[in-house]
N, C-alpha and C positions, 0 to 999 in steps of 0.2 A: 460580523462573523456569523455563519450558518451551517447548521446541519442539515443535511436533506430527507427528505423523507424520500428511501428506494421505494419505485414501482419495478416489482419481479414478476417477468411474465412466465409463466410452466405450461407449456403444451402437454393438457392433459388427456389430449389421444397417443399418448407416448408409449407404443407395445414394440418398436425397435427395437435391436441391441445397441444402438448406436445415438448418445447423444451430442448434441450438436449446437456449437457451444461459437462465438466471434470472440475473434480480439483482434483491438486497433493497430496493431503494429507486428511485424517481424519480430520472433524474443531476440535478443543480442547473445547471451551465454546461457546454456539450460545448466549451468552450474551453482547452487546454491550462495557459494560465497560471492559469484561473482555475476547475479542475476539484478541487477538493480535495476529493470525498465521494470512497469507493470507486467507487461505483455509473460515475460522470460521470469519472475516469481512467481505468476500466476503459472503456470505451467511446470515449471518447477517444483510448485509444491505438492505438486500431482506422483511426483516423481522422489522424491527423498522426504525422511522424517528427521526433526531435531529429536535429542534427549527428552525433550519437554515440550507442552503445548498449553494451550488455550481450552477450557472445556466450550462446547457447542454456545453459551452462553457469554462467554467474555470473562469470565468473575474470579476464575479458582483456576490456577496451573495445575494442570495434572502430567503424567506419565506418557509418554510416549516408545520412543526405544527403551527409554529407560522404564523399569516395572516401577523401582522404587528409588526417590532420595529424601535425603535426610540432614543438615546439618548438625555436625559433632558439635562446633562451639562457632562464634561470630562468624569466621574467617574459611572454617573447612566444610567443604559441603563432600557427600560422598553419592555417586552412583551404579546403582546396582541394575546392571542391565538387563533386557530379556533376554532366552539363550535359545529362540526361535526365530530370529529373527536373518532371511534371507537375501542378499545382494538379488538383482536380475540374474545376475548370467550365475547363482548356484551358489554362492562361494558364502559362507557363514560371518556375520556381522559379530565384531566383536571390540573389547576396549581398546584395540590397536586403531580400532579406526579412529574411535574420538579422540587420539594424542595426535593422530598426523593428523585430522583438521585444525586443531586449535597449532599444531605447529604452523601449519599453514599459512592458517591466519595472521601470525604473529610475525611470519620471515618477511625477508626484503623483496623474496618473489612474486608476490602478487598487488597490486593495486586492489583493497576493497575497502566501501567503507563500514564493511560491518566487523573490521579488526579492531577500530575504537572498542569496541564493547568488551573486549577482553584485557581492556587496560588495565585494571586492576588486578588480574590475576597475576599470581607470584609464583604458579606452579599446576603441571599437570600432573599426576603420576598414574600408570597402572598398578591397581594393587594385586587381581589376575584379570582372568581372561573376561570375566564378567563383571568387574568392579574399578570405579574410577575415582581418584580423590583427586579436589581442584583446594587449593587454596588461595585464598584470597590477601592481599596486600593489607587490606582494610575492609571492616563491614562494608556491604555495598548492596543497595535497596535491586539493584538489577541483575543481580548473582545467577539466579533460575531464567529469569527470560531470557539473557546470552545465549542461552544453550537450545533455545528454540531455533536455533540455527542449523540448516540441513546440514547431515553428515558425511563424509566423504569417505570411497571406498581405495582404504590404503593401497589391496594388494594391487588395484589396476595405475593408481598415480604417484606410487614412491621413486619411482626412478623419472618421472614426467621433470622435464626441463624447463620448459615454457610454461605454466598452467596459466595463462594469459590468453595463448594463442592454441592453447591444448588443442583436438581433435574430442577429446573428451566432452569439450561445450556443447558440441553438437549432437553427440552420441554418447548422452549419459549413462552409467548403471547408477542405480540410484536402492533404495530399500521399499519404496512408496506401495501405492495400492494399486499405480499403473507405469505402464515400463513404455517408453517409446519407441513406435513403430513407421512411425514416418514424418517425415520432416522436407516438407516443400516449402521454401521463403517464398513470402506475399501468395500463397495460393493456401496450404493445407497441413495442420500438424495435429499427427494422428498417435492418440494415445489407447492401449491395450491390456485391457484387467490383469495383471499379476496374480498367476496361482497360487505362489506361494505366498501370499501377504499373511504377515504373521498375525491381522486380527480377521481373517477369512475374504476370501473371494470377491472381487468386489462385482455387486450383481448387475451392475452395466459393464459390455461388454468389451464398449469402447467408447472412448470422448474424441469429438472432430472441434478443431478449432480452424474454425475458418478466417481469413487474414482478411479484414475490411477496413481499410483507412476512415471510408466515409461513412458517418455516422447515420445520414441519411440513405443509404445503401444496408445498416444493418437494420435500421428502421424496417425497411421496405422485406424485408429477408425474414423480419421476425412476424411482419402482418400475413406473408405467403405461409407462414409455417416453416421457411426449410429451417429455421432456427428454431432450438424447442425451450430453451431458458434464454432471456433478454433483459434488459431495463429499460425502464421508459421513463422519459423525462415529464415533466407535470404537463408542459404544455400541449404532447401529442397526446396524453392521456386524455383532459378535455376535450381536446380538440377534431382528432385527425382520428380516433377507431371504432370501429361501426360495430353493431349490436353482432354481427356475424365474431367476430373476433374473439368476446367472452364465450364462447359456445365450445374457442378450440382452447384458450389460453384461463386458467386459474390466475387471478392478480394478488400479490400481496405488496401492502405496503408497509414499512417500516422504517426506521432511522439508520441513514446510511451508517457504511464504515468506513466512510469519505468526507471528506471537505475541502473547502477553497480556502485559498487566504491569496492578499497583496504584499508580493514579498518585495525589499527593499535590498538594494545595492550599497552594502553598509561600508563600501571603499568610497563612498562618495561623499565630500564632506556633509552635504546640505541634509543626510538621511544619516548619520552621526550623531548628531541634535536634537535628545530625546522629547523638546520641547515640540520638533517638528512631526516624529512619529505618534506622540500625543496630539497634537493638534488634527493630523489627519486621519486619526482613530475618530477623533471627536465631530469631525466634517461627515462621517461616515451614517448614513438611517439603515442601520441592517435589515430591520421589518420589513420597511419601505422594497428594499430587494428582496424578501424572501417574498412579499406580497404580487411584485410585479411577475418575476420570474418563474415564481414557481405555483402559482393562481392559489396562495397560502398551503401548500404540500410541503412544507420545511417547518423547521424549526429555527431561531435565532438561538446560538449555541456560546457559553462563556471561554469554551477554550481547544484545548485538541482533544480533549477526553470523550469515550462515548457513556451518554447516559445511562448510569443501572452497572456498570464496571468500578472496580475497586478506585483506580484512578482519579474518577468524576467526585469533584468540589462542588457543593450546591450551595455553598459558601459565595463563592467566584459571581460576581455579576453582572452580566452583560451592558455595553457601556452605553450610552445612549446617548442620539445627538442634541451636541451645541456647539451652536455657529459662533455665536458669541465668543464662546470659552475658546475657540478653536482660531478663531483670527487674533485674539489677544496674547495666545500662545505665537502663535506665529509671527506676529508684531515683536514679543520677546525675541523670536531669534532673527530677526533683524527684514523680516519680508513684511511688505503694506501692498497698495495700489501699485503705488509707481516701480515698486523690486516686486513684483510677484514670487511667489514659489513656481516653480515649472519643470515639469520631470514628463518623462513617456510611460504609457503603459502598454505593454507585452503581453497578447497573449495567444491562444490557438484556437482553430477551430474543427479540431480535435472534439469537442461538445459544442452543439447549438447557441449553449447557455452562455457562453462564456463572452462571446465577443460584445452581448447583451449587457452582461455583468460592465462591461469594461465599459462601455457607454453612460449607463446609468451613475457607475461611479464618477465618472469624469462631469455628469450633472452636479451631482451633490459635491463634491470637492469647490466646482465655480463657487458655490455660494459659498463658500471661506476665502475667496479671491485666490485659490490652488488654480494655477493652469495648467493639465494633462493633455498629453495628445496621445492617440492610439498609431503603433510603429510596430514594424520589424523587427526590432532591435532596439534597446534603451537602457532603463536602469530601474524601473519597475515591472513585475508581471505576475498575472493574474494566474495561477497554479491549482490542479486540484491536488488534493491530499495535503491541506495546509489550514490557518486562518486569517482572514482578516487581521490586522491591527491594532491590538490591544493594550 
């Protein structure tokens, strides 16, 4: 398991109005509820606010649409919204919007998976036009973060039929700090400062998200300049930027809001067998990978939490290998020489790093007698936004 350490590159001859920004992919829905690629919440969240957020830091939920909330007792939480707060096209944000999202959420209309998170709720109510009381089935630790969920604007989707296949996905109103202004697949999606943003103007005038599959293409686009914030992976950072480069681009490095994990196929019986997910945790040298891949620019991390956030267990200890323990495990559940274990690993090359990863693991797994092969298709795969094996 690993966290990374982000290299952000800022182009600090940046006196445009216009920043200029890549992503890997086409979004699929600019619809909050129904945004689940990176590409389409990333973009998305440019575009609509939940009730509640994140402070700049990770640590403390603060206010967003909402000014203020509060729970009455275990179960009721109540909020009190702002009453400046504007849709794009004019029209005034109010408690009517937060009952038809969460109804939203909750009807048979829509596929999302962010409608689990409102399972526990027992009830939405308006109390008026600026106040919302939600009560809950039972105490529930993730009551406030649900609601970090972008909000949707009643008056243009209460009569929508489809919100699947809406027109809407494409051509959001949203409450954000930027409104969408153009939307070209695989070439250009152009976002435009919103006047009215209820915490003021935002002072870039516009964001270009430029559509680049190949990682090495954004590469090359961020050493030119036409990109003015990037990432950079450890290796080009040693390796491949010339002293001209820090001259245009400020670096910072820090602890991603990402990670990888090897995720398992838990319809299959052999990955059912916690002795077998134990054992291939245990095959695993995480250092060893954070060392090769990333010329020691990471961290080995104990779980999905980020360090210094309320979340993070310093408890939690990263597991470390043995081979020993790990074929004795696996002799337990009934593999030796002659029955190997043998599974595929999956993954993209969507990141440089990854297909790396995927090698390297399949070294260290041999030495537990594990046989991996790298496929198209299988029943393991090597994912960012996840962990390792623990």
């Amino acid at each position: 398991m690993r966290n990374l350490l982000l290299f952000l590159a800022l182009n600090i001859t940046l006196f445009a109005s216009t920043l200029h920004l890549a992503t890997s992919a086409n979004p699929s829905r600019l619809n909050p509820i129904l945004a689940t690629d990176s590409s389409s919440s990333e973009i998305a969240g440019f575009l609509f606010n939940g009730l509640v957020k994140f402070d700049k830091d990770a640590k403390e939920i603060v206010g967003d649409l909402a000014q203020k909330f509060y729970f009455v007792d275990d179960t009721t939480l109540i909020f009190e919204l702002r009453k400046n707060v504007k849709w794009h096209d004019g029209e005034s944000f109010s408690a009517k919007d937060v009952l038809f999202t969460y109804k939203t959420l909750v009807s048979d209309k829509i596929s999302s998976p962010y409608s689990a998170g409102f399972r526990f709720v027992k009830s939405v109510k308006v109390l008026d036009k600026y106040r919302v009381e939600v009560k809950y089935k039972q105490a529930y630790f993730k009551a406030l973060e649900t609601w970090m969920m972008g909000i949707l604007p009643e008056h243009i989707l209460r009569d929508e039929e489809d919100m699947m296949s809406s027109k809407f996905n494409t051509a959001p109103i949203g409450t954000g700090a930027y409104k969408l202004e153009q939307l070209e697949f695989s070439k250009n999606i152009v976002l435009g400062a919103f006047d009215e943003y209820f915490e003021g103007r935002p002072k870039i005038d516009k964001i270009s998200f430029h559509v680049i599959a190949d990682p090495m293409t954004r590469f090359l686009m961020l050493k030119s300049a036409q990109l003015d914030l990037g990432n950079i992976e450890p290796m080009a950072y040693e390796r491949q930027l010339s002293e001209e480069f820090f001259t245009k681009f400020n670096i910072y490095e820090k602890i991603s809001l990402s990670y990888t994990y090897l995720g398992f196929n838990l319809r299959l019986e052999k990955f059912q067998n916690p002795k077998v997910r134990q054992a291939l945790s245990l095959a695993i040298d995480r250092k060893e990978l954070t060392e090769i891949l990333f010329f020691k620019h990471a961290k080995v991390c104990s779980g999905p939490f980020l360090p210094g956030t309320i979340a993070f267990n310093e408890d939690v200890k990263v597991p470390t290998q043995d081979i020993k323990k790990a074929i004795l495990l696996l002799e337990e559940a009934g593999y030796n020489k002659e029955n190997p274990l043998t599974f595929e690993i999956v993954t993209s090359n969507s990141s440089p790093i990854r297909p790396y990863a995927a090698q390297i693991l399949q070294h260290q797994l041999k030495k537990a007698g594990v046989i991996s092969h790298s496929a198209c298709d299988g029943v393991a795969s090597i994912f960012k936004h996840g962990s390792f094996p623990s």
